[in-house]
C-alpha positions, 0 to 999 in steps of 0.5 A: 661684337659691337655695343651697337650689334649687342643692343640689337640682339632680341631679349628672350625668356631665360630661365634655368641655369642652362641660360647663366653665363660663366664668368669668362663670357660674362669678361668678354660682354662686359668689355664692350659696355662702358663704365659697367662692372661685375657686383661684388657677388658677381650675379649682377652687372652695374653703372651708377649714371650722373646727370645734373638734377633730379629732372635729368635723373628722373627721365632717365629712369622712365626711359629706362624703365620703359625700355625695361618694360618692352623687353620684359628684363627689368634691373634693381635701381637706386636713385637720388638726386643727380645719380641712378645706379642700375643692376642687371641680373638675370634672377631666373637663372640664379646670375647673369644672362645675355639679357642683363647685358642686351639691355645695358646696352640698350641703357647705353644707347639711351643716352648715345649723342 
């Protein structure tokens, strides 16, 4: 699977644990995003972005926020100036669902030349 064909998947309602990837699935999505990595607990994945001021920052939070919002998957953030650090988990399922990795990708394209 392409970072291209993963971002195209729809995000969909996922709760339970039946929706929680195991760890060898999660492996094999994350290898396709780049710069993401597993959590310490290994419930999330994360990708701290740079940009060159808080203006760049700040747009690239209201992007993907709005992203965020049409998907109805929203990620756990951190900011300050010239940095943001997103966290995909998927809290109804108690760890990582495709949704968390459908919209990294998404974050991914965002910022795609």
């Amino acid at each position: 699977m392409t970072l291209a064909e993963l971002a195209s998947l729809p995000c969909v309602p996922r709760h339970g644990a039946e929706h929680r990837l195991d760890a060898a699935r999660s492996r094999d999505l994350l290898a396709i995003l780049p710069g993401w990595t597993l959590a310490a607990d290994g419930r999330a994945i994360v990708k701290d972005f740079r940009f060159a001021d808080f203006h760049r920052t700040l747009g690239f939070i209201n992007a993907a926020g709005f992203m965020a919002n049409h998907a109805d998957h929203h990620p756990d953030l951190e900011a300050g100036y010239g940095h943001c650090r997103l966290y995909w988990s998927t809290h109804d399922c108690g760890g990582l669902s495709m949704n968390d990795f459908i919209c990294a990708a998404r974050v991914e394209r965002l910022l795609a030349p």
